[in-house]
Structure formats: C-alpha cells, structure tokens
C-alpha positions in Angstrom: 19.6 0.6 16.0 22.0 1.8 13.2 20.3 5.2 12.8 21.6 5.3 16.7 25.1 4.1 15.8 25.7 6.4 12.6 24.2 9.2 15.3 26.9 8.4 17.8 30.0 8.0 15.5 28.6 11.3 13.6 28.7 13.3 17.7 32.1 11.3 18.4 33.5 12.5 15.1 32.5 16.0 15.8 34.0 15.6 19.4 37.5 14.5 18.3 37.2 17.0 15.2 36.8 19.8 18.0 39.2 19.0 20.5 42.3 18.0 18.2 41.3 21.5 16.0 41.2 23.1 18.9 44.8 22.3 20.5 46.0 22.7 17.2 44.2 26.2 16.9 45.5 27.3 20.4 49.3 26.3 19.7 49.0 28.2 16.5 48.2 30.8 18.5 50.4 30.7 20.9 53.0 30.2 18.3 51.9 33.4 16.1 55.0 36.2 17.6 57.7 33.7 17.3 59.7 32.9 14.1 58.3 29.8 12.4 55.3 28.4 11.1 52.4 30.0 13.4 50.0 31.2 11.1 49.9 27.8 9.3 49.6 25.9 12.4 46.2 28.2 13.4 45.0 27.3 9.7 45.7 24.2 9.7 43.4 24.0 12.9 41.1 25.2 11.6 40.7 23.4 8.1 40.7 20.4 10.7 37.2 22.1 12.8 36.1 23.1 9.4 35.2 19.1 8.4 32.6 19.4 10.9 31.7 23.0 11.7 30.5 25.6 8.8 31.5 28.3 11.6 34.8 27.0 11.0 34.9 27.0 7.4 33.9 30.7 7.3 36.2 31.5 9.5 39.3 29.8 8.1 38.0 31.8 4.4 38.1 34.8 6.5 41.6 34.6 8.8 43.3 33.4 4.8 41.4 36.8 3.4 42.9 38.7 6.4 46.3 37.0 6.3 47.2 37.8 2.8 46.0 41.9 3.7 48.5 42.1 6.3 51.0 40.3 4.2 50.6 42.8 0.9 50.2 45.8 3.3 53.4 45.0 5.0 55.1 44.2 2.0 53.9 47.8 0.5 55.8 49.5 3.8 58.8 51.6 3.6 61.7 50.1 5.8 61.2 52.3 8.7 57.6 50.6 9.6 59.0 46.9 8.4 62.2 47.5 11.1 59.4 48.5 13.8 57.3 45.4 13.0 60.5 43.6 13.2 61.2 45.3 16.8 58.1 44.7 17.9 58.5 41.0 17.0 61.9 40.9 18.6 60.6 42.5 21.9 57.3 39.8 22.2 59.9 36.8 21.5 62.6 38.1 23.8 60.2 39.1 26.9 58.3 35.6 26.3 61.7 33.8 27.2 62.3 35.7 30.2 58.9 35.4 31.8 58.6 31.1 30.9 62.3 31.6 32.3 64.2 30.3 29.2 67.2 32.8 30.4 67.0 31.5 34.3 67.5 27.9 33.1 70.2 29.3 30.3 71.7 31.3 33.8 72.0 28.1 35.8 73.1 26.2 32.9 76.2 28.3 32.3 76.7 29.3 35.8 76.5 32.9 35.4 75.2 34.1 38.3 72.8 36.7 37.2 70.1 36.7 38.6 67.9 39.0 37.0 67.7 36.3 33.9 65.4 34.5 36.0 61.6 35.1 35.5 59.6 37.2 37.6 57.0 35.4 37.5 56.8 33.0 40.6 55.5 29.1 39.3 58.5 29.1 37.2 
C-alpha cells in the first residue's frame, strides 16, 4: 500500500508540475513581443516542467543556447537592422492593442468618438 501512495503523489506531482509549467510556458509566450520580462517567464516555465520531464530539461538547455544566439547576433547588428527589429516590435505591440481592443476601451474612456480605435475583431 505505500508503493501505491508514493505511485500516486509521484503521477499527482507530475500532473501539477505540467499544468502550472504549462500556463506559465503559454504566458511567456504570449508575453514574448511586448516590452518586459517574456523570455524569462517561458524559462522559468520551463525549469518548473523540467523537475519532472527530461524533455523539458533539454529543451530549456536548448531555448537558453538559442536565446543568447539571437541576443549576440543582434547585438553584432548595425543600427539600421536593430531600428527594424525595433519597428517590427513596435508594430506586433501596437496591432495586439487594437485587436484585444485596448484603444476602443481607451476611445470610450476619453470620449473621443473615433471609431476606428475599436477592434475589428467581433467578441471584443
């Protein structure tokens, strides 16, 4: 019987280890284009799956290994790729806004009237 109850708590470890990495994976995620701490929130998701799953670990070793390529390659850029990188950053950022309708609410906040703030997207 405690061979069973070290079996359980191991699969119910696992099972909590997976789903809170997880979220924490996905918000990195989505967090990754927007100013702030993305990158560490994806990696710290997955040093939290990688107490339990070797898939993780590798692939936390990996995404570091990759992360600190793009970081020395972009650092190694002349200014007009850096200002294109920064563009494209800018554009992902402001077009999330519009489309989760962060400019509609600003719009009927401030009473502008303008309706193209608001997001074309139709749940929102």
């Amino acid at each position: 019987m405690v061979e069973a109850d070290k079996i359980q708590q191991r699969r119910l470890r696992r099972f909590v280890a997976g789903l809170a990495g997880g979220v924490v994976v996905l918000v990195g995620i989505i967090a990754i284009p927007y100013p702030g701490p993305g990158w560490l929130i994806v990696f710290a998701g997955l040093a939290i799956l990688s107490r339990e799953f070797k898939w993780a670990r590798k692939l936390l070793k990996f995404g570091r290994k990759k992360y600190d390529d793009w970081n020395t390659w972009v650092s190694n850029q002349n200014w007009p790729i850096k200002t294109a990188l920064f563009l494209f950053t800018s554009v992902v950022v402001i077009l999330t806004i519009w489309l989760v309708n962060g400019y509609g609410l600003m719009n009927e906040w401030l009473n502008l009237e303008l309706d193209w703030l608001h997001s074309p997207v139709v749940w929102l």
